[in-house]
N, C-alpha and C positions, 0 to 999 in steps of 0.2 A: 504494500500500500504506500502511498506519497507521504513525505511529511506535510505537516500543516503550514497554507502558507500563508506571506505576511502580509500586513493589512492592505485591502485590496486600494487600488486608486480608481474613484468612481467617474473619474474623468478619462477613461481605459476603456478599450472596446471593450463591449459584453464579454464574459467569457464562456464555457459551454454550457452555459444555461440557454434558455428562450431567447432566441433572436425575433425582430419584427416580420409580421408575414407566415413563419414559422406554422406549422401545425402542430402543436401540444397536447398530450392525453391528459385529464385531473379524470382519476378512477374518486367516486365519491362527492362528485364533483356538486350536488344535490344538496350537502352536508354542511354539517355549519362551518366548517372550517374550509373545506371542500369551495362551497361558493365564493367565499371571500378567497380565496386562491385563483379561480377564475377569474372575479373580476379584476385582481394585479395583473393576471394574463393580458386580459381585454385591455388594460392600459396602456398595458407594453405594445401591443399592437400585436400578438399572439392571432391565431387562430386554433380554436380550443375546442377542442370534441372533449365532451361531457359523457362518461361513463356514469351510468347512474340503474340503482338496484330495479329491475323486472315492476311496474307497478307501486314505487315509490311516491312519494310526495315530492316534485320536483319542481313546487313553489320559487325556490329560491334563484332559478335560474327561468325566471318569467320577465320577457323582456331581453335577455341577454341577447345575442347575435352570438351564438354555439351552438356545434353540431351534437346533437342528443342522442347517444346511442345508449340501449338497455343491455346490460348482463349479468350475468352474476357470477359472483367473481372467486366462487367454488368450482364455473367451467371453464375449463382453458382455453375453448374453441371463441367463445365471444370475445374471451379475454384477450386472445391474440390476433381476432379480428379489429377490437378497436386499439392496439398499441401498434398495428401494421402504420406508416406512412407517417411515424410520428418521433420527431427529432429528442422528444424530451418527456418523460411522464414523469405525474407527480400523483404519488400513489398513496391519497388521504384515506380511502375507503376502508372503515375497520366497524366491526360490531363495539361500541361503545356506550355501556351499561354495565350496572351492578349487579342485574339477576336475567336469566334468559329460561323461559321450559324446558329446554332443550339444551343443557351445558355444552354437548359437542359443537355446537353451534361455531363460540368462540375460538376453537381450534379451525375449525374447518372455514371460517371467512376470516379469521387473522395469521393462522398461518400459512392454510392452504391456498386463501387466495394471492395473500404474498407469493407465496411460489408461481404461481401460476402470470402475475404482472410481471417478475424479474423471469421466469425463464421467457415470456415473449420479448423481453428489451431485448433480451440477450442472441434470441432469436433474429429480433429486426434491426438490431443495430442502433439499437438509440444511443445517442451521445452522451446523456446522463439522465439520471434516475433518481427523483428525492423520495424518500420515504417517510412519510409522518411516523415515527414513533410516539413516546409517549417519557414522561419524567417519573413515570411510575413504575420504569424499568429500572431506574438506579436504587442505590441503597439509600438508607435516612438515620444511619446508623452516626451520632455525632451530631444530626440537626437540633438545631433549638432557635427559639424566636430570633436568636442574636448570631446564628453561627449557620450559613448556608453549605450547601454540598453543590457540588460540582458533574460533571461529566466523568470524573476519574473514580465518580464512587461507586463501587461496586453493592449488587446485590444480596442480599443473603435471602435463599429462596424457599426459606419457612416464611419471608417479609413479605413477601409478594403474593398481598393478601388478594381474592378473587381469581376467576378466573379469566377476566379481561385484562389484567393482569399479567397474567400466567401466561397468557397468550400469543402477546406482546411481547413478553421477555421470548419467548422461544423464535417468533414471528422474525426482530432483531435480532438473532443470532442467526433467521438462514439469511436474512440482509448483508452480515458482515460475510459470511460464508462466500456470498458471491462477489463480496468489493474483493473478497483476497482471491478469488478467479479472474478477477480482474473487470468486471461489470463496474462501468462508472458512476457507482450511488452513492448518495452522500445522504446521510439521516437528519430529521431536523425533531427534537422533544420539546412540542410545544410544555407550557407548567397548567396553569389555569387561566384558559381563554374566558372572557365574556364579551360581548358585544351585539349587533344586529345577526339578525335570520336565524334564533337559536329554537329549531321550531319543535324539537323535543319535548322538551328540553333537552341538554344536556344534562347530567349531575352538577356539574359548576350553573348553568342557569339555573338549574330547577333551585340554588339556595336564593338566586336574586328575586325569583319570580314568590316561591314562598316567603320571603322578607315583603316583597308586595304585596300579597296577601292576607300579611298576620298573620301568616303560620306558624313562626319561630318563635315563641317562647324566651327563647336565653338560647348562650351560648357553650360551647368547652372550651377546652385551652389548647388550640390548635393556631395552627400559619399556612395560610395558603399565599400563591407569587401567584397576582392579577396581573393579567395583560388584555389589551383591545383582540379582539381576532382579527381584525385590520393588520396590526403589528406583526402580528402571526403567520398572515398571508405574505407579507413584504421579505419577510423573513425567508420562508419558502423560496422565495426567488432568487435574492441571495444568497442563499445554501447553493442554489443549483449554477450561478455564476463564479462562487470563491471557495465553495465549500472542498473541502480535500477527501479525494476517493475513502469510503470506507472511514470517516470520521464523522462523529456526531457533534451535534451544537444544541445547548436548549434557547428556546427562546422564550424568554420572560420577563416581567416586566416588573412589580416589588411586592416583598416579602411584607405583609401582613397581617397580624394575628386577627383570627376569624370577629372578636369582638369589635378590630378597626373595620373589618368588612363593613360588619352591618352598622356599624357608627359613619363611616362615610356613605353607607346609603342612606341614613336617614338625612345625613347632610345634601345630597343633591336630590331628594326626593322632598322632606319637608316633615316626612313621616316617621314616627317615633321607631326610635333604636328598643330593643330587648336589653333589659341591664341585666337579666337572672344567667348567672353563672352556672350551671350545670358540669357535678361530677363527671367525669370520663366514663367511671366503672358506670355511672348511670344509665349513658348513652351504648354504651356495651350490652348492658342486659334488654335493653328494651330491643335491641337488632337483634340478640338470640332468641327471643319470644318472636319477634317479627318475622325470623324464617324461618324457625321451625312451625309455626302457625299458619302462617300467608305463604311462605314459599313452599313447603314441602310438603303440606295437609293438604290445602286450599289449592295450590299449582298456582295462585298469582304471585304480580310482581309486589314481596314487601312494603309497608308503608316504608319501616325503618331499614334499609340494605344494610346488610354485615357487613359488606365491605367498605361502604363509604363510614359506618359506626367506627369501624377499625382503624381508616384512616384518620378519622376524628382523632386520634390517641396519640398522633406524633405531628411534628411540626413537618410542614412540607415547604420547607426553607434552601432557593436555589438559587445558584450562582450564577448568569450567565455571562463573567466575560470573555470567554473564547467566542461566540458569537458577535460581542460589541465589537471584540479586536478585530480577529480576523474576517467577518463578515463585513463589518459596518453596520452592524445591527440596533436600532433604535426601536426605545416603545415609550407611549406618552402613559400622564401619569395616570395613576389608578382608580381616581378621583371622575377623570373626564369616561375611562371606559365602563365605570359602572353606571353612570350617569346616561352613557349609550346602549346600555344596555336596559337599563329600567325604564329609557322613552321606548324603547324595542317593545318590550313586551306590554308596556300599556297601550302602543299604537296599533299592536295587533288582537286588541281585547283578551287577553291573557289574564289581565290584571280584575277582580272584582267592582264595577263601579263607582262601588261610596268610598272602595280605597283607591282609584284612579282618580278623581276629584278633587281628592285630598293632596295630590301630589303637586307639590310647587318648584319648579325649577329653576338655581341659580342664572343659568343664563339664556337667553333667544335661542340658538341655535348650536347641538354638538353633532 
């Protein structure tokens, strides 16, 4: 694999990322993270075929000018029908949730479809290949409100609670497999996106959208890193112009203990914050009542997921300067993207009425 190289000069031809014109795959392209990668594409002047799941909700690319192909991305045959004629994929598309009917699920669309994207690059020769992983493949062993971790931390994989997860960590490892065959991808782990088109929710939306609602209660003593998914998508394309074969980058944006979450959204909403502190152990037991009850009796999806309870329990405090440096990687601050994210989901009625009303916003327009 390449060493990593040195800070890019953005006054420098593109390098093998996305050129103008260019035909680009975004596998996922539908998703929240997904879209907002598209439309950096569409800015570049990309032309972008949109992989997107059989019968999805493919809201979010309404209005774009890209071409919409359906597959799925457990069959190889679609799969390497749409990465044919395509200089560059960026391959966002993963099962991301806390609980599925069907656990095989997450192997078989985060790993196998991984496989199935890289053996077509490698097939048709694309020039390079970004991969969305995830920050929940490193270790958190040493995090704390005041002390982040890096890309060099390793996992210890009793940590690697769930199985989306799980999945992921395996998924990035036939990633690297192939950088060191020499396939040219480079990984990009976003932390915690929030921003517009989060039409899931995601688990990171779904805490904004329940702060909307009144759902929260209080909080534990946890740290999540906010960033826009805007930043996230920019990133993506950077990875794929500076980023060095077979290395990873997280992109994130600041480290935040969950109580300033919902303290700055009450600040850009209007809306009262939760002050009740809630025990760890607390939040722990009420997710082992919620899946063995809901998830395993019942077959739905948990109120309370084990996994994200779990994650409750540790600080999820990360580093990204190898991305600032070597990408040129910037994210605005934390303040403005939750603030984008909470007009998001009150302008798509998400939000309950009488607490949609209630929301007052610092300034005209984010």
């Amino acid at each position: 694999m390449s060493v990593a190289p040195a800070a890019p000069d953005h006054g420098a031809a593109v390098g093998p990322g996305p050129r103008p014109g260019e035909r680009v795959l975004v596998t996922g392209a539908a998703g929240f993270v997904g879209s907002s990668v598209v439309r950096a594409l569409l800015d570049r002047g990309s032309r972008v075929r949109a992989l997107v799941e059989p019968g999805g909700d493919t809201a979010n690319l309404d209005g774009l000018d890209v071409e919409v192909v359906e597959g799925d991305l457990r069959d190889p045959d679609p799969v390497a029908a749409a990465v044919a004629g395509c200089a560059v994929v960026f391959h966002a598309a993963a099962l991301y949730r806390f609980w599925a009917p069907d656990p095989a699920a997450f192997y078989d669309v985060n790993v196998g479809g991984t496989r199935n994207v890289l053996d077509a690059a490698r097939a048709h020769g694309c020039r390079r290949v970004v991969y969305t992983s995830t920050v929940g493949t490193l270790g958190l062993d040493g995090a704390t409100a005041d002390a982040a971790v890096d890309e060099r931390s390793f996992a210890r994989v009793d940590h690697l609670f769930g199985r989306y997860k799980q999945s992921k960590y395996v998924a990035e490892h036939e990633v690297l497999r192939a950088a060191a065959e020499g396939l040219p991808v480079v990984l990009v782990q976003p932390t915690t996106p929030v921003g517009p088109r989060d039409r899931g929710p995601t688990p990171t939306g779904r805490t904004v959208l329940d702060f909307l609602n009144g759902r929260i209660p209080g909080y534990v003593d946890t740290t999540l890193n906010i960033v826009d998914v805007e930043d996230v998508a920019v990133g993506h394309l950077l990875a794929a112009d500076h980023g060095a074969q077979g290395r990873s980058y997280i992109l994130g944006g600041r480290n935040l203990a969950l109580r300033d979450v919902l303290g700055t959204l009450a600040e850009v909403t209007g809306l009262p914050a939760p002050t009740r502190r809630f025990p760890n152990a607390l939040a722990l037991a009420a997710a082992h009542v919620s899946d063995a009850v809901e998830g395993r009796i019942l077959r739905r999806e948990p109120t309370v997921p084990l996994e994200g309870a779990r994650m409750s329990t540790t600080h999820m405090s990360f580093d990204d300067a190898r991305a600032r440096t070597e990408l040129g990687y910037t994210s605005r601050p934390p303040a403005e993207a939750l603030e984008r994210a909470a007009r998001w989901f009150v302008g798509s009625g998400a939000v309950r009425p009488d607490r949609a009303a209630r929301c007052t916003w610092p300034s005209a327009v984010v």
